[in-house]
C-alpha positions as CSV (number, residue, x, y, z in Angstrom):
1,X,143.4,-191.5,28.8
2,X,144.8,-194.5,27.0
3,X,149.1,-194.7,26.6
4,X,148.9,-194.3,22.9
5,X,146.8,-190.9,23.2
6,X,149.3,-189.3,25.9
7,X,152.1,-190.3,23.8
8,X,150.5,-189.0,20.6
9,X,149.6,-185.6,22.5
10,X,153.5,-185.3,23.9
11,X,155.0,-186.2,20.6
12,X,153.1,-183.0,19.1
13,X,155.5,-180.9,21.2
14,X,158.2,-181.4,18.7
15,X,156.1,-180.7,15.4
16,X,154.3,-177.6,16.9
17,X,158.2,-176.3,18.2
18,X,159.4,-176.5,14.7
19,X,156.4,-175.2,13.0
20,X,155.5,-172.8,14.7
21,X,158.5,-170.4,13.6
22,X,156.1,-169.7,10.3
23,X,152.8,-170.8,11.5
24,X,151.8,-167.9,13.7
25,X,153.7,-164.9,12.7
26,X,150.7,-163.1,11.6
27,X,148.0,-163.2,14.3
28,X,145.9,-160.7,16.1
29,X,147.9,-159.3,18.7
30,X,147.5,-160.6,22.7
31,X,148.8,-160.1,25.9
32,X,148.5,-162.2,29.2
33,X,149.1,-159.3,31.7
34,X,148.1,-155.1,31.7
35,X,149.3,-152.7,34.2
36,X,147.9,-152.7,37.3
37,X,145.8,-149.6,37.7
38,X,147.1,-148.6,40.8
39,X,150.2,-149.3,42.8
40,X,148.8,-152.3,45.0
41,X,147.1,-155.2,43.3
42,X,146.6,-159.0,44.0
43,X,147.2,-162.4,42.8
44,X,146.3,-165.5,42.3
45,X,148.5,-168.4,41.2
46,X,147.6,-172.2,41.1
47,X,149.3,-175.1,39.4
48,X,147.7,-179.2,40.2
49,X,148.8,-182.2,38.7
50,X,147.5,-186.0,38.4
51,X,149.7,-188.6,36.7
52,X,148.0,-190.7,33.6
53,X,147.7,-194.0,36.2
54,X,146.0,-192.4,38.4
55,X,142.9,-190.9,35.7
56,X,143.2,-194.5,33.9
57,X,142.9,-195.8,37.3
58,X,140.0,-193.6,38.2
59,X,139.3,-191.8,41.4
60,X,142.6,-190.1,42.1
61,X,143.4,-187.3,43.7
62,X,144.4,-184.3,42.5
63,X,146.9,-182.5,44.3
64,X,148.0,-178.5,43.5
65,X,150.4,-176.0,45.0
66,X,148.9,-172.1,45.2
67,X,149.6,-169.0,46.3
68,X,147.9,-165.8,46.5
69,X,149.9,-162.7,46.3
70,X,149.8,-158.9,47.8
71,X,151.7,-156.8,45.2
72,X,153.4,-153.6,45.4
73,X,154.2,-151.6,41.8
74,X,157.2,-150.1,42.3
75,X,157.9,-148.4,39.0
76,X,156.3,-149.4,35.5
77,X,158.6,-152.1,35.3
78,X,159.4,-153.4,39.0
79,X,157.0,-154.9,41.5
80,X,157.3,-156.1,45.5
81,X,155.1,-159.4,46.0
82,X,154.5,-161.1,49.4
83,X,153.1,-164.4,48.9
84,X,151.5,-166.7,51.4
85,X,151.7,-170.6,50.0
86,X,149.9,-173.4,50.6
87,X,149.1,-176.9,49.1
88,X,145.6,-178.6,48.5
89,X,144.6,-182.6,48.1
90,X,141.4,-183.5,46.9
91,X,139.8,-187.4,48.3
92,X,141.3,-190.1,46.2
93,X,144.1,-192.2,45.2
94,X,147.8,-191.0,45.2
95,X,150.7,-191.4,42.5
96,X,151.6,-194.2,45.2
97,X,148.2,-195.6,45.1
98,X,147.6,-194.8,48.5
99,X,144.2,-193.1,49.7
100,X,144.2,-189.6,50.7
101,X,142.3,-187.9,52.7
102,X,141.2,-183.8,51.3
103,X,144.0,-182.3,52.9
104,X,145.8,-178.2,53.3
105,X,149.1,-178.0,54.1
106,X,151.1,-174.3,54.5
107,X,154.0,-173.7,52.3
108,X,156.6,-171.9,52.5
109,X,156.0,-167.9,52.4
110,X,158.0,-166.3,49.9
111,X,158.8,-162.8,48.9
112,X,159.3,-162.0,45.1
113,X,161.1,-158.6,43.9
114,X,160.3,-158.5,39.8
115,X,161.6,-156.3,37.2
116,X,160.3,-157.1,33.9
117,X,163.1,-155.0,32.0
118,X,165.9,-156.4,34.2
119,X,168.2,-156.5,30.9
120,X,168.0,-155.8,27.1
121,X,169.6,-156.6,24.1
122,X,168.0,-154.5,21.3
123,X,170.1,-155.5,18.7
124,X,169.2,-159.3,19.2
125,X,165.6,-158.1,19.8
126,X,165.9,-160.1,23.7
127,X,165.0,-159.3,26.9
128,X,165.8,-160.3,30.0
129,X,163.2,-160.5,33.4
130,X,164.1,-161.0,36.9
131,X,162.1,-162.5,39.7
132,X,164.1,-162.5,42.5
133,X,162.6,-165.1,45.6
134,X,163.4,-166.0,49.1
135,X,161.7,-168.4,50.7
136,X,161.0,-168.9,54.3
137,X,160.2,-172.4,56.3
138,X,156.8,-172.4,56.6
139,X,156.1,-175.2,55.2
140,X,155.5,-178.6,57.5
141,X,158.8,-180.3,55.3
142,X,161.3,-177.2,55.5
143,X,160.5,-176.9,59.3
144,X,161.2,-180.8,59.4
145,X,164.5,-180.6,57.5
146,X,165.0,-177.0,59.5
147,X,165.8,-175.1,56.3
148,X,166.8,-171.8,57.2
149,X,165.5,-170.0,54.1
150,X,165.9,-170.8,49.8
151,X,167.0,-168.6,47.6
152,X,165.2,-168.7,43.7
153,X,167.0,-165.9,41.3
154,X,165.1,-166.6,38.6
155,X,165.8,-165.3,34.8
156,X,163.1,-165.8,31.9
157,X,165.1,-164.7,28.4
158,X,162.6,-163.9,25.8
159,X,163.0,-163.5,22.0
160,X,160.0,-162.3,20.0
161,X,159.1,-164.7,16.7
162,X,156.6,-163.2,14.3
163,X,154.6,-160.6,15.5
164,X,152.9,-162.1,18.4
165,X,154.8,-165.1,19.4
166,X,158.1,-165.6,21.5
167,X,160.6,-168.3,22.2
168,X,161.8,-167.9,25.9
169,X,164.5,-169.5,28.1
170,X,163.5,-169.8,31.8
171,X,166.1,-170.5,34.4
172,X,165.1,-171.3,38.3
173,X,168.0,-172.0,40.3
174,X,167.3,-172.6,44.1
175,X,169.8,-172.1,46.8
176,X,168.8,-173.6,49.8
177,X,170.6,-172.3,52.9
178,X,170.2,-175.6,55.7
179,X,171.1,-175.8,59.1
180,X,171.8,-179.4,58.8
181,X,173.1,-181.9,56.3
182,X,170.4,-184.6,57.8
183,X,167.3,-185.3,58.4
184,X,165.2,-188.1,59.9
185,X,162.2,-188.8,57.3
186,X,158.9,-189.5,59.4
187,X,157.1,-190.5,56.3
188,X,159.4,-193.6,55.7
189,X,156.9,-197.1,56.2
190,X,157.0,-198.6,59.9
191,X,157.2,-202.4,60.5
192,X,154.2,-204.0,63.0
193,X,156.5,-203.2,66.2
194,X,157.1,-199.8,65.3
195,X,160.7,-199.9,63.5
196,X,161.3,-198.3,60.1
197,X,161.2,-200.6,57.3
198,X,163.9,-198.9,55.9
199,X,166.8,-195.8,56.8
200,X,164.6,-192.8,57.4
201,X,168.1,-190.5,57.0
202,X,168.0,-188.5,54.4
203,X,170.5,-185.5,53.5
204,X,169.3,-182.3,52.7
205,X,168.7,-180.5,49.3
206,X,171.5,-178.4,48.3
207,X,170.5,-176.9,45.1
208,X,168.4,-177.1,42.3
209,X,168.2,-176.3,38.6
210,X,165.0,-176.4,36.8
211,X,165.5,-174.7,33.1
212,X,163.5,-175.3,30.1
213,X,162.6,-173.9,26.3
214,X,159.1,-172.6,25.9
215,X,157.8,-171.4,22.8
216,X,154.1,-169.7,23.0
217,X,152.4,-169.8,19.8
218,X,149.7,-167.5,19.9
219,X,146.9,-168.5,17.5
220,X,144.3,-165.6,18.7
221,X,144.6,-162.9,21.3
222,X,143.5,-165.4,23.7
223,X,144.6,-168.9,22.9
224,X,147.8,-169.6,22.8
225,X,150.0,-173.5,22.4
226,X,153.0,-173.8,24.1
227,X,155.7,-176.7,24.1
228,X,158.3,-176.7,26.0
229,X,161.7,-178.8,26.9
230,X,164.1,-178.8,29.7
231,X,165.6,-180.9,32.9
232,X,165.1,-180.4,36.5
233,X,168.6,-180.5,38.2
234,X,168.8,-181.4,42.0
235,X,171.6,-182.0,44.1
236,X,171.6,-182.8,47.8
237,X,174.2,-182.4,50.9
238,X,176.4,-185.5,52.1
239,X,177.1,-186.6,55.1
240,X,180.5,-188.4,56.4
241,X,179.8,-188.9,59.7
242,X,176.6,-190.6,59.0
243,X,177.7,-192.7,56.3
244,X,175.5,-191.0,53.8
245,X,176.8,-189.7,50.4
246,X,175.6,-186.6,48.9
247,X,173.9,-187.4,45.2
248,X,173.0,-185.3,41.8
249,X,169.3,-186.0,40.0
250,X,168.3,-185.1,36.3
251,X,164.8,-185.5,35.0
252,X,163.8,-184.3,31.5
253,X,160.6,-182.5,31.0
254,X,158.6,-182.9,27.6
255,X,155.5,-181.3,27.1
256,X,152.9,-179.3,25.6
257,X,150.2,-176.7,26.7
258,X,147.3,-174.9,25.7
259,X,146.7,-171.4,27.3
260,X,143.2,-170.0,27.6
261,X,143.4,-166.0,28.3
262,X,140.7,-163.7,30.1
263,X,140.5,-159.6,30.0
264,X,144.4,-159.5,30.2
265,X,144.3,-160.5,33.7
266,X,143.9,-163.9,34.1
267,X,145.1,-166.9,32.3
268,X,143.6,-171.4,32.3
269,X,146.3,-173.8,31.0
270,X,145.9,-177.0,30.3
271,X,149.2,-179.4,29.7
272,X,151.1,-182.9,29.7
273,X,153.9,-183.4,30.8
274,X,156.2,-186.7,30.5
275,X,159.3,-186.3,33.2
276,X,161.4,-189.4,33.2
277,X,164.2,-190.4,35.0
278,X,167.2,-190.1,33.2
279,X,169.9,-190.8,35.7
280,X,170.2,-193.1,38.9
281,X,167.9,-195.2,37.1
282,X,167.5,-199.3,37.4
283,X,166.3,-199.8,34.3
284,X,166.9,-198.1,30.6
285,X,165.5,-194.5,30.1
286,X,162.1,-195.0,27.9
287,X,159.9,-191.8,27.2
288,X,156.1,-191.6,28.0
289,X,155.7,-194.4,30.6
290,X,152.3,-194.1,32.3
291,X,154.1,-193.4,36.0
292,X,155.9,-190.5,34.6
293,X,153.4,-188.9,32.3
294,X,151.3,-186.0,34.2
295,X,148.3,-183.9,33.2
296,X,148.3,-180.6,34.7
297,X,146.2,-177.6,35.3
298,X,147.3,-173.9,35.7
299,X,145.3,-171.3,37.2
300,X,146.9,-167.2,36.7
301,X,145.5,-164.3,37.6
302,X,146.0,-161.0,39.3
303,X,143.3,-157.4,40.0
Protein backbone atom coordinates (compact mmCIF):
# COMPACT_ATOMS: atom_id res chain seq x y z
CA UNK A 1 0.00 0.00 0.00
CA UNK A 2 1.58 3.08 -1.43
CA UNK A 3 2.03 6.51 1.25
CA UNK A 4 -0.36 8.50 -0.80
CA UNK A 5 -3.26 5.70 -0.54
CA UNK A 6 -2.77 5.32 3.47
CA UNK A 7 -2.86 8.92 3.77
CA UNK A 8 -5.87 9.32 1.46
CA UNK A 9 -7.68 6.40 3.52
CA UNK A 10 -6.77 8.26 7.18
CA UNK A 11 -7.73 11.67 5.84
CA UNK A 12 -11.35 10.23 5.19
CA UNK A 13 -11.66 9.99 9.01
CA UNK A 14 -12.34 13.55 9.23
CA UNK A 15 -15.00 13.94 6.28
CA UNK A 16 -16.86 10.67 7.32
CA UNK A 17 -16.85 12.24 11.28
CA UNK A 18 -18.53 15.33 10.12
CA UNK A 19 -20.87 13.80 7.76
CA UNK A 20 -21.97 11.32 9.12
CA UNK A 21 -24.27 13.34 11.74
CA UNK A 22 -26.96 13.44 8.56
CA UNK A 23 -25.68 10.68 6.43
CA UNK A 24 -26.93 7.70 8.34
CA UNK A 25 -29.80 8.72 10.46
CA UNK A 26 -32.20 6.61 8.65
CA UNK A 27 -30.91 3.09 8.19
CA UNK A 28 -32.14 -0.30 8.94
CA UNK A 29 -31.62 -0.96 12.45
CA UNK A 30 -28.38 -3.32 13.77
CA UNK A 31 -26.87 -4.49 16.69
CA UNK A 32 -23.40 -6.03 17.36
CA UNK A 33 -24.32 -8.11 20.42
CA UNK A 34 -27.83 -10.23 21.74
CA UNK A 35 -28.37 -11.64 25.07
CA UNK A 36 -26.82 -14.58 25.80
CA UNK A 37 -29.30 -17.37 26.05
CA UNK A 38 -28.27 -18.62 29.12
CA UNK A 39 -26.28 -17.42 32.01
CA UNK A 40 -22.76 -18.85 30.95
CA UNK A 41 -21.48 -18.05 27.55
CA UNK A 42 -18.00 -17.57 25.75
CA UNK A 43 -15.81 -15.37 23.97
CA UNK A 44 -13.59 -14.71 21.58
CA UNK A 45 -11.59 -11.46 21.14
CA UNK A 46 -8.64 -10.84 18.73
CA UNK A 47 -6.95 -7.59 17.61
CA UNK A 48 -3.34 -7.91 15.08
CA UNK A 49 -1.60 -5.19 13.55
CA UNK A 50 1.30 -4.73 10.75
CA UNK A 51 2.62 -1.28 10.07
CA UNK A 52 2.55 0.07 6.22
CA UNK A 53 6.66 -0.61 5.93
CA UNK A 54 6.35 -3.74 6.69
CA UNK A 55 3.28 -4.80 3.81
CA UNK A 56 5.32 -2.27 1.34
CA UNK A 57 8.21 -4.23 2.38
CA UNK A 58 6.58 -7.50 1.93
CA UNK A 59 6.85 -10.59 4.10
CA UNK A 60 6.14 -9.21 7.56
CA UNK A 61 4.82 -10.56 10.28
CA UNK A 62 1.76 -10.08 11.69
CA UNK A 63 1.63 -9.94 15.26
CA UNK A 64 -2.01 -9.94 17.42
CA UNK A 65 -3.01 -9.94 21.04
CA UNK A 66 -6.27 -12.49 21.91
CA UNK A 67 -8.17 -13.69 24.47
CA UNK A 68 -10.86 -16.06 24.92
CA UNK A 69 -13.31 -15.45 27.57
CA UNK A 70 -15.61 -17.64 30.13
CA UNK A 71 -18.65 -15.41 30.96
CA UNK A 72 -20.95 -15.35 33.68
CA UNK A 73 -24.51 -13.18 33.20
CA UNK A 74 -25.14 -11.77 36.23
CA UNK A 75 -28.32 -9.81 35.65
CA UNK A 76 -29.63 -8.50 32.20
CA UNK A 77 -27.25 -5.84 32.35
CA UNK A 78 -24.06 -7.21 34.42
CA UNK A 79 -21.70 -9.95 33.47
CA UNK A 80 -18.44 -11.78 35.25
CA UNK A 81 -15.63 -12.60 32.53
CA UNK A 82 -12.46 -14.54 33.24
CA UNK A 83 -10.13 -14.23 30.50
CA UNK A 84 -6.98 -16.12 29.69
CA UNK A 85 -4.59 -13.87 27.19
CA UNK A 86 -2.06 -14.65 25.00
CA UNK A 87 -0.10 -13.19 22.03
CA UNK A 88 0.62 -14.73 18.52
CA UNK A 89 3.49 -13.95 15.71
CA UNK A 90 3.23 -15.15 12.43
CA UNK A 91 7.09 -15.92 10.27
CA UNK A 92 8.35 -12.69 8.92
CA UNK A 93 9.78 -9.38 9.35
CA UNK A 94 9.17 -7.11 12.44
CA UNK A 95 8.30 -3.21 12.69
CA UNK A 96 12.21 -3.35 13.51
CA UNK A 97 12.94 -5.32 10.52
CA UNK A 98 14.17 -8.07 12.32
CA UNK A 99 12.98 -11.74 11.48
CA UNK A 100 10.68 -13.59 13.64
CA UNK A 101 10.18 -16.67 14.26
CA UNK A 102 5.93 -17.94 14.55
CA UNK A 103 5.86 -17.43 18.12
CA UNK A 104 2.91 -17.68 21.44
CA UNK A 105 3.56 -15.86 24.32
CA UNK A 106 0.86 -15.91 27.58
CA UNK A 107 -0.47 -12.65 28.64
CA UNK A 108 -1.58 -11.44 31.37
CA UNK A 109 -4.99 -13.15 32.76
CA UNK A 110 -7.53 -10.72 33.48
CA UNK A 111 -10.87 -10.66 35.12
CA UNK A 112 -13.57 -8.20 33.77
CA UNK A 113 -16.83 -7.24 35.89
CA UNK A 114 -19.31 -5.37 33.11
CA UNK A 115 -22.40 -3.48 33.53
CA UNK A 116 -23.72 -2.14 30.46
CA UNK A 117 -26.25 0.30 32.29
CA UNK A 118 -23.51 1.43 34.77
CA UNK A 119 -25.04 5.18 34.47
CA UNK A 120 -27.76 7.19 32.55
CA UNK A 121 -28.65 10.37 31.61
CA UNK A 122 -32.11 10.26 29.92
CA UNK A 123 -32.45 13.75 29.47
CA UNK A 124 -29.10 13.99 27.34
CA UNK A 125 -30.17 10.67 25.72
CA UNK A 126 -26.30 9.17 27.23
CA UNK A 127 -25.33 6.29 28.77
CA UNK A 128 -22.69 5.27 30.60
CA UNK A 129 -20.89 1.32 30.55
CA UNK A 130 -18.43 -0.03 32.99
CA UNK A 131 -15.88 -2.72 32.44
CA UNK A 132 -14.13 -3.00 35.33
CA UNK A 133 -10.44 -5.09 34.86
CA UNK A 134 -7.65 -6.43 36.89
CA UNK A 135 -4.95 -7.85 35.48
CA UNK A 136 -2.58 -10.44 36.83
CA UNK A 137 1.31 -11.11 35.79
CA UNK A 138 1.14 -13.75 33.55
CA UNK A 139 2.60 -12.39 31.00
CA UNK A 140 6.60 -13.19 30.27
CA UNK A 141 7.11 -8.95 30.56
CA UNK A 142 4.94 -8.26 33.78
CA UNK A 143 6.73 -11.30 35.56
CA UNK A 144 10.08 -9.58 34.34
CA UNK A 145 9.18 -6.15 35.60
CA UNK A 146 7.42 -8.15 38.75
CA UNK A 147 4.11 -6.21 38.34
CA UNK A 148 1.97 -7.10 41.09
CA UNK A 149 -1.26 -6.71 39.32
CA UNK A 150 -3.02 -3.55 36.82
CA UNK A 151 -5.91 -2.12 37.36
CA UNK A 152 -8.20 -0.92 33.91
CA UNK A 153 -11.66 0.90 35.11
CA UNK A 154 -12.77 1.48 31.94
CA UNK A 155 -15.90 3.85 30.90
CA UNK A 156 -17.40 3.92 27.26
CA UNK A 157 -19.99 7.18 27.17
CA UNK A 158 -22.41 6.69 24.32
CA UNK A 159 -24.82 9.22 22.73
CA UNK A 160 -27.18 7.86 20.05
CA UNK A 161 -27.15 10.05 16.56
CA UNK A 162 -30.03 9.28 14.18
CA UNK A 163 -31.68 6.25 14.58
CA UNK A 164 -29.02 3.71 14.38
CA UNK A 165 -25.73 5.42 14.90
CA UNK A 166 -23.89 6.62 18.07
CA UNK A 167 -20.96 8.89 18.96
CA UNK A 168 -19.15 7.38 22.05
CA UNK A 169 -16.29 8.50 24.35
CA UNK A 170 -14.14 5.58 25.62
CA UNK A 171 -11.77 6.02 28.48
CA UNK A 172 -9.08 3.21 29.63
CA UNK A 173 -7.04 4.21 32.39
CA UNK A 174 -4.52 1.60 33.70
CA UNK A 175 -3.19 1.52 37.21
CA UNK A 176 -0.39 -0.56 37.54
CA UNK A 177 0.49 -1.52 41.09
CA UNK A 178 4.68 -2.49 40.86
CA UNK A 179 6.84 -3.87 43.25
CA UNK A 180 9.73 -2.04 41.83
CA UNK A 181 10.50 1.23 40.30
CA UNK A 182 13.34 -0.73 38.00
CA UNK A 183 13.92 -3.10 35.87
CA UNK A 184 16.75 -4.62 33.94
CA UNK A 185 15.57 -4.93 30.09
CA UNK A 186 16.98 -8.42 28.65
CA UNK A 187 15.97 -7.45 25.26
CA UNK A 188 18.37 -4.42 24.98
CA UNK A 189 21.25 -5.38 21.96
CA UNK A 190 24.58 -7.12 23.41
CA UNK A 191 28.05 -6.12 22.06
CA UNK A 192 30.48 -9.31 20.76
CA UNK A 193 31.85 -9.82 24.41
CA UNK A 194 28.54 -9.97 25.96
CA UNK A 195 28.09 -6.27 27.41
CA UNK A 196 24.91 -4.23 26.58
CA UNK A 197 25.28 -1.88 23.92
CA UNK A 198 23.33 0.40 25.82
CA UNK A 199 21.63 0.96 29.72
CA UNK A 200 19.23 -1.97 29.97
CA UNK A 201 17.49 0.02 33.21
CA UNK A 202 14.33 0.93 32.63
CA UNK A 203 11.65 2.29 35.23
CA UNK A 204 8.43 0.85 35.39
CA UNK A 205 5.04 1.93 33.94
CA UNK A 206 3.02 3.90 36.26
CA UNK A 207 -0.07 4.64 34.56
CA UNK A 208 -1.74 4.96 31.49
CA UNK A 209 -4.47 6.75 29.61
CA UNK A 210 -5.75 5.70 26.33
CA UNK A 211 -9.10 7.75 25.36
CA UNK A 212 -10.53 8.37 22.05
CA UNK A 213 -13.89 9.61 20.05
CA UNK A 214 -15.51 6.90 17.94
CA UNK A 215 -18.33 7.55 15.95
CA UNK A 216 -20.09 4.24 14.27
CA UNK A 217 -21.94 5.02 11.26
CA UNK A 218 -24.06 2.24 10.57
CA UNK A 219 -24.85 2.01 6.80
CA UNK A 220 -26.87 -1.46 6.99
CA UNK A 221 -27.63 -3.76 9.96
CA UNK A 222 -24.32 -5.25 9.32
CA UNK A 223 -21.78 -2.81 8.07
CA UNK A 224 -20.89 -0.21 9.82
CA UNK A 225 -17.74 2.84 9.31
CA UNK A 226 -16.23 4.10 12.23
CA UNK A 227 -13.49 6.93 12.73
CA UNK A 228 -12.19 7.62 15.63
CA UNK A 229 -9.60 10.20 17.44
CA UNK A 230 -7.77 10.14 20.65
CA UNK A 231 -4.10 10.02 22.47
CA UNK A 232 -2.58 7.24 24.41
CA UNK A 233 -1.13 8.70 27.67
CA UNK A 234 1.71 6.80 29.60
CA UNK A 235 3.68 7.73 32.34
CA UNK A 236 6.40 5.71 34.03
CA UNK A 237 8.01 5.48 37.76
CA UNK A 238 11.52 7.40 38.50
CA UNK A 239 14.10 6.38 40.16
CA UNK A 240 16.67 8.59 42.35
CA UNK A 241 18.92 6.22 43.54
CA UNK A 242 19.53 4.88 40.09
CA UNK A 243 19.94 8.10 38.39
CA UNK A 244 16.84 7.48 36.30
CA UNK A 245 14.06 10.07 35.81
CA UNK A 246 10.53 9.10 35.64
CA UNK A 247 8.96 10.42 32.08
CA UNK A 248 5.31 11.25 30.53
CA UNK A 249 4.45 9.89 26.67
CA UNK A 250 1.52 11.18 24.34
CA UNK A 251 0.77 9.57 20.98
CA UNK A 252 -2.23 10.62 18.91
CA UNK A 253 -4.39 8.04 17.23
CA UNK A 254 -6.13 8.87 13.82
CA UNK A 255 -8.10 6.45 12.10
CA UNK A 256 -10.84 4.78 10.43
CA UNK A 257 -12.59 1.41 10.42
CA UNK A 258 -14.93 -0.69 8.64
CA UNK A 259 -16.98 -3.21 10.79
CA UNK A 260 -18.40 -6.36 9.22
CA UNK A 261 -21.24 -7.94 11.57
CA UNK A 262 -22.43 -11.73 11.80
CA UNK A 263 -25.94 -13.14 13.42
CA UNK A 264 -25.52 -10.46 16.33
CA UNK A 265 -22.74 -12.46 17.78
CA UNK A 266 -19.72 -11.80 16.10
CA UNK A 267 -18.16 -8.89 14.53
CA UNK A 268 -14.62 -8.52 11.47
CA UNK A 269 -13.08 -5.01 11.47
CA UNK A 270 -10.82 -3.82 9.33
CA UNK A 271 -8.80 -0.31 10.14
CA UNK A 272 -5.79 2.14 9.82
CA UNK A 273 -4.40 3.69 12.13
CA UNK A 274 -1.63 6.59 11.95
CA UNK A 275 -0.13 7.00 15.77
CA UNK A 276 2.60 9.51 15.84
CA UNK A 277 4.71 10.76 18.32
CA UNK A 278 3.84 13.93 19.46
CA UNK A 279 6.05 14.50 22.47
CA UNK A 280 9.78 13.56 23.33
CA UNK A 281 10.27 13.67 19.78
CA UNK A 282 13.76 14.50 17.81
CA UNK A 283 12.36 15.77 14.99
CA UNK A 284 8.98 17.88 14.12
CA UNK A 285 5.52 16.04 14.51
CA UNK A 286 4.38 15.09 10.78
CA UNK A 287 1.10 12.91 10.39
CA UNK A 288 1.00 9.67 8.20
CA UNK A 289 4.75 8.67 8.19
CA UNK A 290 5.05 5.03 6.88
CA UNK A 291 6.67 3.89 10.52
CA UNK A 292 3.70 5.08 12.29
CA UNK A 293 0.90 4.16 10.01
CA UNK A 294 -0.71 0.49 11.02
CA UNK A 295 -3.27 -1.65 9.35
CA UNK A 296 -5.19 -3.70 11.74
CA UNK A 297 -7.52 -6.48 12.02
CA UNK A 298 -10.20 -7.18 14.67
CA UNK A 299 -11.81 -10.34 15.42
CA UNK A 300 -15.25 -10.23 18.16
CA UNK A 301 -17.29 -12.69 18.99
CA UNK A 302 -19.08 -14.46 21.79
CA UNK A 303 -21.92 -18.01 22.05
Amino acid sequence: MSFSLFSAILMTFVVTFFLSFSSFAQQTDGTSTTPLPSSWGVSFFSIGSMTQKQIERGGGSFGSYNYLGLNYKLSKAKRLSARPAFYYNTNGINKFNEYNSQSMETGDFHFVYSDYEFAAFENADIEVILNFKVYLPTSQFSQATRLVAKIRPEVIVSKPVGRFSSLSYVAKPDIYIQSQMVYVDETTPKRADGRYRFDPRKTTSMANLEHFLEFDASLTPAFSIKPALGFSEAWYNSSESDGLPGGHTTVARLALAMEFRVGGRASVTFGVENKPKVTNRKDDVALFRPEENEATLMINASM
